[in-house]
C-alpha positions in Angstrom: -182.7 11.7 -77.1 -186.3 10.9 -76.1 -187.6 12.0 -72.8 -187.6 9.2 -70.3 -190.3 9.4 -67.6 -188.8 9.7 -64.1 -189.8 6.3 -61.9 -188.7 6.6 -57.9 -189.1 2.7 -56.0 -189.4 2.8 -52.4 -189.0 -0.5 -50.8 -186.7 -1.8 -47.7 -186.3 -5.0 -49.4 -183.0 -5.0 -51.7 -183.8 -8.0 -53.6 -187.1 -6.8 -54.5 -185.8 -3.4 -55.2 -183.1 -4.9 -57.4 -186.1 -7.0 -60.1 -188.1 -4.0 -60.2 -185.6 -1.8 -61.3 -184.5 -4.1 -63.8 -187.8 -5.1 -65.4 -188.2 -1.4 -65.5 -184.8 -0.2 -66.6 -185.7 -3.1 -69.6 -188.1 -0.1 -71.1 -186.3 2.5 -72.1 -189.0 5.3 -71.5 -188.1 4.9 -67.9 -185.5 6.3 -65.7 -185.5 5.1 -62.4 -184.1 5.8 -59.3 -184.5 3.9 -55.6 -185.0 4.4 -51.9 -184.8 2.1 -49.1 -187.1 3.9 -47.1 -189.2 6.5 -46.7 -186.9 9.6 -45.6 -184.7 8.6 -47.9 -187.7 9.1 -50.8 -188.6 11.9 -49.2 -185.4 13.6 -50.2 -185.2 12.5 -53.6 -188.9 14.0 -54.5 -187.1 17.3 -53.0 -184.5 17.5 -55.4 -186.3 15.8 -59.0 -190.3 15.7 -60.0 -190.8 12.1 -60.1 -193.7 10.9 -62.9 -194.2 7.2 -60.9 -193.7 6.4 -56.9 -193.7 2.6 -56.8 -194.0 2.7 -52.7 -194.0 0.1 -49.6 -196.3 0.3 -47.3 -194.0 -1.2 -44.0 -190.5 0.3 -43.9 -188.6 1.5 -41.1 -188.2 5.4 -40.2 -190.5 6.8 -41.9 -193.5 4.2 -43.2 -195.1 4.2 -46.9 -198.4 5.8 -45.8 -196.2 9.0 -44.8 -195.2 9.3 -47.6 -198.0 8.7 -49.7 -199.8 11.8 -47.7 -196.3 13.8 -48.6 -196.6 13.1 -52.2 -200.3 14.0 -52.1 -199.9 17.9 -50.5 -197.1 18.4 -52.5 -196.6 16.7 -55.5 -200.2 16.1 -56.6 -199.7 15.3 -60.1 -197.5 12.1 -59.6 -198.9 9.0 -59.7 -198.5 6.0 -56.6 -198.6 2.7 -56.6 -198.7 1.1 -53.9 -196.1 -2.6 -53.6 -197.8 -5.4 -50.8 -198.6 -8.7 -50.1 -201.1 -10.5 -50.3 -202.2 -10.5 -47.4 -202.4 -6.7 -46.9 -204.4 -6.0 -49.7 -206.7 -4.5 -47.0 -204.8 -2.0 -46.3 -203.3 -1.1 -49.8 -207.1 -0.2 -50.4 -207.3 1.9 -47.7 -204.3 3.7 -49.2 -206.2 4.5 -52.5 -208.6 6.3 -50.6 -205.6 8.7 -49.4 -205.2 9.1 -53.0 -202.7 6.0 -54.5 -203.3 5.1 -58.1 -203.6 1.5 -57.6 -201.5 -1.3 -55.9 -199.2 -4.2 -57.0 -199.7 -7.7 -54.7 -196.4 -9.5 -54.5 -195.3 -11.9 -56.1 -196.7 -10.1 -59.3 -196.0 -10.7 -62.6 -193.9 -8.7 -65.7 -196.8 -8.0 -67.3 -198.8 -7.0 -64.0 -196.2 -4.5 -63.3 -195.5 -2.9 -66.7 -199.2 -2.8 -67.7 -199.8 -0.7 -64.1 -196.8 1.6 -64.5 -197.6 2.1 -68.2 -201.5 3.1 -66.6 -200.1 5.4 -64.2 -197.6 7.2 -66.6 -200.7 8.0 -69.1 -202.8 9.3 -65.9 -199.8 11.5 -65.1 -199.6 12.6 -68.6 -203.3 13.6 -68.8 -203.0 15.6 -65.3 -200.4 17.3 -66.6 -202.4 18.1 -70.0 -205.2 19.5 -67.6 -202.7 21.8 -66.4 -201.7 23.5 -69.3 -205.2 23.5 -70.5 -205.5 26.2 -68.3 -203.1 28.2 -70.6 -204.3 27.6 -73.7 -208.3 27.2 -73.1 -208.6 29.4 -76.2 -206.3 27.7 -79.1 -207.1 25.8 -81.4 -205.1 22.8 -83.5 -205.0 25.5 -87.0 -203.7 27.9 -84.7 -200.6 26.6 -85.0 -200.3 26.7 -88.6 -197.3 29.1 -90.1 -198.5 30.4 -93.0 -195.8 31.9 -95.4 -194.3 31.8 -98.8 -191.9 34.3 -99.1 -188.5 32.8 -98.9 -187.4 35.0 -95.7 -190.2 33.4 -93.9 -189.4 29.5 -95.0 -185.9 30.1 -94.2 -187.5 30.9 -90.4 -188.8 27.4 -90.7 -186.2 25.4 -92.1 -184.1 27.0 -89.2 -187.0 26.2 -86.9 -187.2 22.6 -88.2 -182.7 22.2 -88.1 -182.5 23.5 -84.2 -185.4 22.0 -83.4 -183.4 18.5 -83.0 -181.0 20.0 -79.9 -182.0 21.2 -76.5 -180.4 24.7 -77.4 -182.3 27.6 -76.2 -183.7 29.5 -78.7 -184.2 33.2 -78.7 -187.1 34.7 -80.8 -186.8 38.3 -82.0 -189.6 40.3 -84.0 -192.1 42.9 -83.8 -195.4 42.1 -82.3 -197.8 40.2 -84.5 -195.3 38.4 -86.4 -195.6 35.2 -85.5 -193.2 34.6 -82.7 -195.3 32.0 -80.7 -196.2 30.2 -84.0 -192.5 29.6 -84.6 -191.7 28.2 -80.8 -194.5 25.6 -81.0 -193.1 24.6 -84.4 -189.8 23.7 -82.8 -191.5 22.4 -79.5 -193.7 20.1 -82.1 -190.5 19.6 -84.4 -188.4 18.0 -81.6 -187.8 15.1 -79.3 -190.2 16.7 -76.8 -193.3 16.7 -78.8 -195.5 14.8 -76.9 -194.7 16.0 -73.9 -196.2 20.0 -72.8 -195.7 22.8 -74.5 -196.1 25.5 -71.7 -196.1 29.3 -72.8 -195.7 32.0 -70.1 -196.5 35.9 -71.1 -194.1 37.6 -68.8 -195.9 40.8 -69.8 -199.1 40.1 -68.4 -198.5 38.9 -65.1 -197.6 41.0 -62.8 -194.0 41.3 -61.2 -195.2 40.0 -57.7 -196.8 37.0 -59.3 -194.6 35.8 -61.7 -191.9 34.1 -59.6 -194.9 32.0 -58.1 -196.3 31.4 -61.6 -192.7 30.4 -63.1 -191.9 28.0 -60.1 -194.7 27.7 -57.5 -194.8 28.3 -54.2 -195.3 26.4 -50.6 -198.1 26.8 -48.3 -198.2 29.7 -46.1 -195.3 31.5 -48.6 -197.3 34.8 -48.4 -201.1 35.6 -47.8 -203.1 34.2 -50.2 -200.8 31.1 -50.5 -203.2 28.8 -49.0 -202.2 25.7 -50.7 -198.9 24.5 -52.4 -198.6 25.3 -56.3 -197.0 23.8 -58.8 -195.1 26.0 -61.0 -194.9 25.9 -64.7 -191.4 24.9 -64.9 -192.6 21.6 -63.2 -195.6 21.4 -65.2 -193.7 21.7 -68.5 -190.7 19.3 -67.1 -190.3 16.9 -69.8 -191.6 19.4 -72.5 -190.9 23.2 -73.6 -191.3 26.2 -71.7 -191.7 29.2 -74.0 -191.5 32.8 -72.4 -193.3 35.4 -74.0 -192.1 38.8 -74.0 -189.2 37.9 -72.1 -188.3 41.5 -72.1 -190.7 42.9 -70.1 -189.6 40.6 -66.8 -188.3 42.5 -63.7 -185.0 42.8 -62.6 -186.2 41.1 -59.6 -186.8 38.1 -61.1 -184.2 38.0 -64.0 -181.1 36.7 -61.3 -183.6 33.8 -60.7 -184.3 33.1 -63.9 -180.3 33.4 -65.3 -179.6 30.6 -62.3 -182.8 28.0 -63.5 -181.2 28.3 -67.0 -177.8 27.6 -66.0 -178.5 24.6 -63.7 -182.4 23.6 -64.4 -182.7 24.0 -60.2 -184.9 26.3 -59.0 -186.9 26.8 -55.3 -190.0 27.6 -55.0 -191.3 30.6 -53.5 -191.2 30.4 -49.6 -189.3 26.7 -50.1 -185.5 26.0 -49.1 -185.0 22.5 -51.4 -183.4 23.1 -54.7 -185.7 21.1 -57.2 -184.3 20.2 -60.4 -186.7 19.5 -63.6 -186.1 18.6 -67.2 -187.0 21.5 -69.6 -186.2 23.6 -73.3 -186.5 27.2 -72.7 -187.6 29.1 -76.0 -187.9 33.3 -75.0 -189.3 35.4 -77.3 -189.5 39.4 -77.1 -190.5 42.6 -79.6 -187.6 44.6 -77.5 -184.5 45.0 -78.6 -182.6 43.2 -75.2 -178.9 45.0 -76.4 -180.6 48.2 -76.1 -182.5 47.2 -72.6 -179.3 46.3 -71.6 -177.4 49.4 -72.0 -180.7 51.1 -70.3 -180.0 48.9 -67.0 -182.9 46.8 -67.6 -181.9 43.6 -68.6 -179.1 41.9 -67.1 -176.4 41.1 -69.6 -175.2 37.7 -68.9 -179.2 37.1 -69.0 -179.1 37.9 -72.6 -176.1 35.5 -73.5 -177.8 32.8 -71.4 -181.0 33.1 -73.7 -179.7 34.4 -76.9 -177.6 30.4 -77.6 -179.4 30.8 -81.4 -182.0 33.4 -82.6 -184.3 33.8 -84.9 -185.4 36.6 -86.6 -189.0 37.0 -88.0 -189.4 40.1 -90.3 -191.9 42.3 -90.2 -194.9 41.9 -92.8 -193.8 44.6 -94.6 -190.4 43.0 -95.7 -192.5 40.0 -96.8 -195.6 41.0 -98.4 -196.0 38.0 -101.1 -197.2 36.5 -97.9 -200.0 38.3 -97.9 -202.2 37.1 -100.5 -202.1 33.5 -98.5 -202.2 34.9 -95.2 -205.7 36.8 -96.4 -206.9 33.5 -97.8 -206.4 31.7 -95.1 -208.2 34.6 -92.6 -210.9 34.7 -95.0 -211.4 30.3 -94.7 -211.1 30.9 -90.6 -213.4 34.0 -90.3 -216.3 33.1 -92.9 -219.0 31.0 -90.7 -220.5 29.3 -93.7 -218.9 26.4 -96.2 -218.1 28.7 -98.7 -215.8 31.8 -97.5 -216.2 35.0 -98.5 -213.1 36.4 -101.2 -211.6 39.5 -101.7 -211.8 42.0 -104.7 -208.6 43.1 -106.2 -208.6 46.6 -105.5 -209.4 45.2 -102.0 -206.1 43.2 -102.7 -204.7 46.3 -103.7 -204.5 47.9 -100.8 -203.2 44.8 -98.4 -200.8 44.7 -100.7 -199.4 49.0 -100.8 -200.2 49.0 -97.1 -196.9 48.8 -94.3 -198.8 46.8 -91.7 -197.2 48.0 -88.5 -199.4 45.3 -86.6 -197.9 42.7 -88.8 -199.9 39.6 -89.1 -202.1 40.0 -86.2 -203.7 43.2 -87.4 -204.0 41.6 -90.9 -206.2 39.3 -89.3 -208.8 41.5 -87.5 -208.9 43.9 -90.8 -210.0 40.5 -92.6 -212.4 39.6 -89.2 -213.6 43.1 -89.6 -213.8 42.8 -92.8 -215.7 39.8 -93.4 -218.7 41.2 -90.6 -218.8 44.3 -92.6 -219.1 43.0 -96.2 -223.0 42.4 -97.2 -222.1 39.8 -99.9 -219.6 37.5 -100.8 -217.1 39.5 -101.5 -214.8 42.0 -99.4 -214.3 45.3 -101.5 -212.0 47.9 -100.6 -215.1 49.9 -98.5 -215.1 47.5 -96.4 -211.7 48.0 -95.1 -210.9 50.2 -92.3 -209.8 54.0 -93.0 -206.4 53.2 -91.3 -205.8 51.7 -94.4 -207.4 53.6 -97.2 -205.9 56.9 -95.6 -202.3 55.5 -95.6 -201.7 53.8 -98.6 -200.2 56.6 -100.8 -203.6 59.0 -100.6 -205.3 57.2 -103.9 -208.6 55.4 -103.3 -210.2 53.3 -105.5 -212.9 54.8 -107.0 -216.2 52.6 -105.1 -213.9 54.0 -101.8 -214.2 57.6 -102.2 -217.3 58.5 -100.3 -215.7 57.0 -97.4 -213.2 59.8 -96.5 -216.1 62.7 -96.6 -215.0 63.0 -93.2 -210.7 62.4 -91.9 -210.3 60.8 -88.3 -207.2 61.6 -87.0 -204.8 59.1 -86.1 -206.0 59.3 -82.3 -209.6 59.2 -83.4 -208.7 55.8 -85.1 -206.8 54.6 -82.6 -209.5 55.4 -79.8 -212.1 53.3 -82.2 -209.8 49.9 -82.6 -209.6 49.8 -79.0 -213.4 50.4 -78.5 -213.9 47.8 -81.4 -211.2 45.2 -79.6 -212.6 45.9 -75.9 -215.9 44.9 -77.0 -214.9 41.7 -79.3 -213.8 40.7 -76.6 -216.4 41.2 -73.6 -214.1 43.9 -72.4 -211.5 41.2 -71.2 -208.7 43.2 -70.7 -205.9 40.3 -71.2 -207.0 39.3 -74.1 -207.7 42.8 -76.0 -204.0 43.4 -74.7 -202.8 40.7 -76.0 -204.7 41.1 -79.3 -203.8 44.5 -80.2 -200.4 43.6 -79.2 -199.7 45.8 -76.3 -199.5 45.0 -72.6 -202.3 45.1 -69.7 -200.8 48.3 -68.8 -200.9 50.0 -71.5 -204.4 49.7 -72.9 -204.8 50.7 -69.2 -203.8 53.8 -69.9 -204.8 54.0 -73.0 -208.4 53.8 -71.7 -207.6 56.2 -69.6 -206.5 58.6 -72.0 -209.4 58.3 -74.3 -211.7 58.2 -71.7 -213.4 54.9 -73.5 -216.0 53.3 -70.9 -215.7 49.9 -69.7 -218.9 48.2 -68.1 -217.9 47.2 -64.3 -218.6 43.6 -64.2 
């Protein structure tokens, strides 16, 4: 069933209360719901995200420019229009400048109203899109592609593509670099929801004080720095797909809150008292094996039911290396800067091929990126490749190869050089060389520490 964006009317007037919502209720993208004055609307945005506030100015209790300035501070991404006469256009222009989309002068017309509406919805969306632009600045639309051949990994997506059709939640399990995220946006992008956001949360890289503000906001003055009210990104995504990332890694702090927003889609945000309800698919997705946290006492058991409705298991690259030869083709197209890519040499092939991966995909990809800088022609030979793989792959290097190993790093050596490598690839960022070796924050942390691997201060 298609998402239907959530429209609240706030007028005094019954009868005109009564033709709006049924001109509305006509479309059958909109859900709407009614006030007959302002505290009553007031409660209603408490308990649901509204998309669309069709608001009177003159009601009794509580007038319309209240709650315009309500809506404003704490729902800033829903949209206002503003319903008056004609002879108070005046003032609905003074309530644009407090931040009302636009205004509707009664009597209006069908057209007047759905053309308005239908402007308003499409400003909401694109707020919305600005939001979670802030969590993906760094993707891009091939990004998204699933590259695989192997019959294991196309029965991941014809299961992808079957379950995509329900609102089930969907648990994805598979070592790191596998392709987990790839496979939630292709059910996200597969489903009903599609054009609405597709917000992904990585549980492991925020820390455990900030993650209940992240997942559901906070109010003003909740703790220190909360100097303004937040939306959190179970509102932002309402609508769309909420995908948590490394769901393992949360706190058991948090987990009781997040077991109680998947059973009733309420949730309050931090420092708040209302119960706010929102419209949502939760996808999880971890590299840890959650039975086994559980019996450690650090996952909460009926947490694991809750997420684990269907699962999906994504093998490791090693159980599906006739994937590889496309995978490496399509790195190669990605990584070359010029029209015509750089290719590979089959003993370079070779050794993709006889080597385990333990970084899965991911690491297949910044061997090719390394790869591909390293190579002084057109094609990649097996020198070019990193002595992480030579070394492992049964001891037998191709003969243009063997001058390489004059001297053997040890496995911390290598290590130690990777993260050097990663650190400065990426402008010593330390979330995203985490998140590209695979590994959280706190662990390259410490792994920095250990190998005593300078990082500039910025």
């Amino acid at each position: 069933m298609p998402h239907k964006y959530n429209i609240l009317i706030v007028d005094d007037e019954p009868g005109v209360v009564f033709l709006l919502k049924e001109e509305l209720t006509e479309s059958e993208q909109y859900s709407v719901a009614t006030a007959q004055d302002g505290a009553e609307a007031i409660n209603l945005l408490h308990a649901q995200p509204f998309d669309v506030v069709l608001l009177d100015v003159k009601m009794p209790r509580v007038g319309g420019i209240e709650v315009l300035k309500f809506i404003r501070e704490y729902y800033p991404t829903t949209q206002v229009i503003i319903l008056t006469n004609v002879a108070d256009v005046k003032t609905a222009i003074e309530t644009m400048k407090l931040g009302a989309y636009d205004f509707v002068s009664k009597p209006y017309t069908r057209e007047e109203l759905l053309a308005t509406v239908g402007r308003a919805v499409e400003l909401h969306r694109l707020t919305i899109d600005n939001e979670v632009m802030k969590y993906e600045l760094s993707r891009q639309s091939s990004a998204h592609e699933i590259i695989g051949e192997s019959e294991v990994m196309q029965g991941v997506v014809r299961t992808a593509e079957k379950i995509a059709q329900s609102d089930a939640i969907v648990h994805i399990q598979g070592p790191s670099g596998t392709g987990k995220e790839l496979v939630a946006h292709l059910i996200h992008t597969s489903s009903n929801r599609k054009n609405h956001p597709f917000v992904i949360v990585n549980c492991a890289s925020i820390p455990d004080a900030l993650l209940e503000s992240e997942l559901f906001g906070h109010e003003k003055g909740a703790f220190t720095s909360a100097v303004a009210m937040k939306q959190g990104l179970v509102e932002v995504a309402n609508g769309g797909t909420l995908f948590l990332d490394e769901v393992g890694d949360i706190s058991t702090m948090i987990q009781p809150k997040l077991l109680r927003f998947l059973e009733s889609g309420e949730f309050r945000r931090v420092g708040g008292t209302n119960a706010m309800k929102v419209d949502v698919r939760i996808l999880s997705a971890t590299n840890k094996d959650l039975q086994k946290e559980v019996e450690a006492g650090r996952f909460r058991e009926d947490l694991l039911y809750r997420l684990n409705v269907v699962t999906i298991r994504i093998a490791p690259l090693k159980e599906r290396k006739e994937d590889i030869p496309r995978l490496v083709e399509h790195f190669l197209q990605k990584k070359s800067k010029t029209k015509n890519p750089k290719h590979i040499s089959a003993e370079a092939m070779q050794l993709l091929l006889r080597y385990d991966w333990p970084g899965n995909v991911r690491e297949l990809e910044h061997v090719i990126e390394g790869a591909v800088l390293l190579s002084h022609d057109d094609e990649i030979r097996a020198k070019d490749l990193p002595l992480t793989i030579v070394d492992k792959v049964d001891g037998h290097l191709p003969q243009e190869n063997q001058h390489a190993t004059e001297k053997v790093l040890s496995l911390e050596e290598i290590e130690k050089h990777h993260i050097e490598f990663s650190l400065q690839k990426n402008n010593f960022n330390r979330l995203k060389t985490s998140e590209m070796l695979g590994i959280t924050p706190k662990t390259l942390y410490l792994k920095i520490k250990k190998y005593r691997i300078t990082v500039p201060q910025h």
